[in-house]
MDAnalysis code that builds the backbone (N, CA, C; Angstrom):
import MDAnalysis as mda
import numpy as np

u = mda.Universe.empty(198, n_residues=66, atom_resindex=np.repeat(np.arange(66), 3), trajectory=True)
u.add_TopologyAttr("name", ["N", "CA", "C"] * 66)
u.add_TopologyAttr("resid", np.arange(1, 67))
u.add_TopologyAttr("resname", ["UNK", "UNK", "UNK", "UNK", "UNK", "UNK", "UNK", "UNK", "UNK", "UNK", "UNK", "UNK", "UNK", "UNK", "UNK", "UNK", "UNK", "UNK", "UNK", "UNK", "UNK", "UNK", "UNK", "UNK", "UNK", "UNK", "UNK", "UNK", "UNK", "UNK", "UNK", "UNK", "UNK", "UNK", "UNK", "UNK", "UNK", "UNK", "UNK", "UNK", "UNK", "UNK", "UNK", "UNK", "UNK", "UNK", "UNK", "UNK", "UNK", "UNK", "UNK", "UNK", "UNK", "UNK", "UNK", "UNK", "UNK", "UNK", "UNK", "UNK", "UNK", "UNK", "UNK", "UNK", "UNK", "UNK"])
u.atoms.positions = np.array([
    [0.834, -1.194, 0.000],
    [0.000, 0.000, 0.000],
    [0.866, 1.240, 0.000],
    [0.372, 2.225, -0.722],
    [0.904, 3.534, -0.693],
    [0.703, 4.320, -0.136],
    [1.478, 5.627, 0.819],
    [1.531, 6.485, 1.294],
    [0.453, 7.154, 0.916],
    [-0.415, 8.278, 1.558],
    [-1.296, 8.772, 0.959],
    [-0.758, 10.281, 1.357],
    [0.207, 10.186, 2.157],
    [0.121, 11.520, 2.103],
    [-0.343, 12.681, 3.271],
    [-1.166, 11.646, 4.264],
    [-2.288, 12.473, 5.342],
    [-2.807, 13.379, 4.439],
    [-3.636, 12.871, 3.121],
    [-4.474, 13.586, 2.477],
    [-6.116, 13.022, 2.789],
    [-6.834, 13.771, 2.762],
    [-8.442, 13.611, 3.517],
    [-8.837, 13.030, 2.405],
    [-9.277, 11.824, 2.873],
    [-10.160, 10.863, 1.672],
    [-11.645, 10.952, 1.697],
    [-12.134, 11.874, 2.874],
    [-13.302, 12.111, 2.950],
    [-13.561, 13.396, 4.723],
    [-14.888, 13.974, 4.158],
    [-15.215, 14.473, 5.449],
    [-16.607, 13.662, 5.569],
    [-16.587, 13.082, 6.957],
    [-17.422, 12.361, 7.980],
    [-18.778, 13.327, 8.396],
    [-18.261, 14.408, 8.693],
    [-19.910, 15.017, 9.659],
    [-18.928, 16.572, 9.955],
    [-19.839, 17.436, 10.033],
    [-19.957, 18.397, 10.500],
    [-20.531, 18.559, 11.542],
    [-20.249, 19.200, 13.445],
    [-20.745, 19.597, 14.163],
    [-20.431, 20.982, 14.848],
    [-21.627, 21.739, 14.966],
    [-21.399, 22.843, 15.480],
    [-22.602, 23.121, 16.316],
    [-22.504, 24.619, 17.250],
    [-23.212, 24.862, 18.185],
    [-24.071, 26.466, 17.714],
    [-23.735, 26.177, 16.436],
    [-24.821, 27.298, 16.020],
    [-25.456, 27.297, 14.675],
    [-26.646, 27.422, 15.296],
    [-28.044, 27.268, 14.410],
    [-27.715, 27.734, 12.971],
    [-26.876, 29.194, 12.812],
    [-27.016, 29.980, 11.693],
    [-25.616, 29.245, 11.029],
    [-25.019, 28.261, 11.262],
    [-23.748, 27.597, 10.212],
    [-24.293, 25.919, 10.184],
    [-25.374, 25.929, 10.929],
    [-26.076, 24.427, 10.491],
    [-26.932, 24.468, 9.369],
    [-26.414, 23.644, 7.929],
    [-26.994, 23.560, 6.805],
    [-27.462, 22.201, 6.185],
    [-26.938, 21.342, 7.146],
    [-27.699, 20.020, 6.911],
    [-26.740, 19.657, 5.682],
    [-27.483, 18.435, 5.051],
    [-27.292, 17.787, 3.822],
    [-26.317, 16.703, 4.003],
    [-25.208, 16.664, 3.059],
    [-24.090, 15.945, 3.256],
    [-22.627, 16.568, 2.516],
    [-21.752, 16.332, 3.896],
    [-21.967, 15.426, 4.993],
    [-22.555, 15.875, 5.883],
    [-22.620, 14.955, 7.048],
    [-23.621, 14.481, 8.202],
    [-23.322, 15.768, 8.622],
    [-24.248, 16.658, 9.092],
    [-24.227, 18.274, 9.606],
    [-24.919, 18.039, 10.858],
    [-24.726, 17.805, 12.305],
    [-25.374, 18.226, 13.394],
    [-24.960, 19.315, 14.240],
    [-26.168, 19.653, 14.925],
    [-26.318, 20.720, 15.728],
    [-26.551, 20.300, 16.944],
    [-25.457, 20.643, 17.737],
    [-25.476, 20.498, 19.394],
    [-25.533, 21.401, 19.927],
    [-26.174, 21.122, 21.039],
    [-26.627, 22.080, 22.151],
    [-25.530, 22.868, 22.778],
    [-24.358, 22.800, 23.200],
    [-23.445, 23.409, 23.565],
    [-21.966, 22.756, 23.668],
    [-20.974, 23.422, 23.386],
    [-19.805, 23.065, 23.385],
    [-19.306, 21.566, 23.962],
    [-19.917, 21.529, 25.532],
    [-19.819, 19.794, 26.115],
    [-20.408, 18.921, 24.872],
    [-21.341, 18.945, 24.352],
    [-22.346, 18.068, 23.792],
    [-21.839, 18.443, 22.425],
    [-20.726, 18.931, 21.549],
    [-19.880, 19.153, 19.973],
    [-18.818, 18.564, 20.730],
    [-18.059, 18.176, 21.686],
    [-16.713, 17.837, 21.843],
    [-16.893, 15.926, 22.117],
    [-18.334, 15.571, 22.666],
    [-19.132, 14.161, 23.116],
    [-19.027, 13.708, 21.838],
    [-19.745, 14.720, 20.750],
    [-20.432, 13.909, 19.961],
    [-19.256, 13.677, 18.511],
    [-18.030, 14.621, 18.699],
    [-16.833, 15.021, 17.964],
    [-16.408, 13.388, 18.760],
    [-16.078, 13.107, 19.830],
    [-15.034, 11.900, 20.062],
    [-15.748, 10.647, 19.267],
    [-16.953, 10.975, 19.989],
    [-17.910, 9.569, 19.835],
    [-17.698, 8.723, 18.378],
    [-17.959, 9.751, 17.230],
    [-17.835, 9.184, 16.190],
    [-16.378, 9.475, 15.359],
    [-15.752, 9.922, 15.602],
    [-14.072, 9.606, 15.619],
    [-13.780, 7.980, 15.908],
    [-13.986, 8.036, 17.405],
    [-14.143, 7.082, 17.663],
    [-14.755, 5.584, 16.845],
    [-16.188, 5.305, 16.857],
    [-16.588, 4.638, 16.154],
    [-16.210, 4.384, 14.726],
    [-15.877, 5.510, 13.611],
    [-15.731, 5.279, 12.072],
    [-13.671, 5.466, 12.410],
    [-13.109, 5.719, 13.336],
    [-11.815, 5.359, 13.150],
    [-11.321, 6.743, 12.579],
    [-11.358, 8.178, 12.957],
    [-11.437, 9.016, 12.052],
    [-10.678, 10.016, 13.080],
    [-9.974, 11.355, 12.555],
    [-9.939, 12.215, 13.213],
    [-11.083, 13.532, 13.204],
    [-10.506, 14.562, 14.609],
    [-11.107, 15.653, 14.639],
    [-10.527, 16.513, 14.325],
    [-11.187, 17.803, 13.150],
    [-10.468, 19.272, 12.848],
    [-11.214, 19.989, 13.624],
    [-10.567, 20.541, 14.417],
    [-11.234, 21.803, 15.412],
    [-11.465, 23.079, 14.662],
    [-11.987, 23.723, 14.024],
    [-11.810, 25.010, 13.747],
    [-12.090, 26.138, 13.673],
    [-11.626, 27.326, 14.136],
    [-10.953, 28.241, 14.352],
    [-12.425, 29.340, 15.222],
    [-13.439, 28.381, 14.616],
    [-15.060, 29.156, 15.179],
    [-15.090, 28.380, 16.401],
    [-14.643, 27.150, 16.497],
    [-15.140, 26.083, 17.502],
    [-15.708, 24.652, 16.687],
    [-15.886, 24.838, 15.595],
    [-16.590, 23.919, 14.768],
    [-15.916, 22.923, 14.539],
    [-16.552, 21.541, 14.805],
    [-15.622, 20.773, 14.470],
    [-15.800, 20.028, 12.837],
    [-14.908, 19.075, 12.153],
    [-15.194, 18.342, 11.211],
    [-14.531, 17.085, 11.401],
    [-15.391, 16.057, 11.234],
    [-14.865, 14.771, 11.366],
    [-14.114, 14.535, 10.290],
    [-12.737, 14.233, 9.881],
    [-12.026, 13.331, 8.739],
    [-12.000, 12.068, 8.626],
    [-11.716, 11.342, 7.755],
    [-10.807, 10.214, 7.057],
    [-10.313, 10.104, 6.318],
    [-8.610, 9.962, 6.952],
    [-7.541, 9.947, 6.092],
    [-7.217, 8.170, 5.564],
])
């Protein structure tokens, strides 16, 4: 197998804690109630699909797979 690079072979989900940057569709876009409940729901499925977290720079997170 070949190096890839740590290039993103996909984004997993979008979560954030505000209404007005939640647009749904795909990928998976949820809206949590507050920061505890985007950082739960950021491990949780990291966790489960094997993936990392991009934190960014609003608070928003995005699930990867590299």
């Amino acid at each position: 197998m070949g190096n890839n690079g740590g290039q993103i072979k996909g984004i997993l989900a979008f979560i954030t804690t505000d209404k007005n940057r939640y647009l749904g569709g795909d990928p998976l876009s949820l809206l949590a109630k507050d920061q505890a409940e985007l950082v739960d729901i950021s491990n949780s499925l990291a966790e489960v699909f094997l993936a990392d977290i991009l934190e960014l720079k609003n608070g928003d997170h995005i699930i990867i797979k590299k």
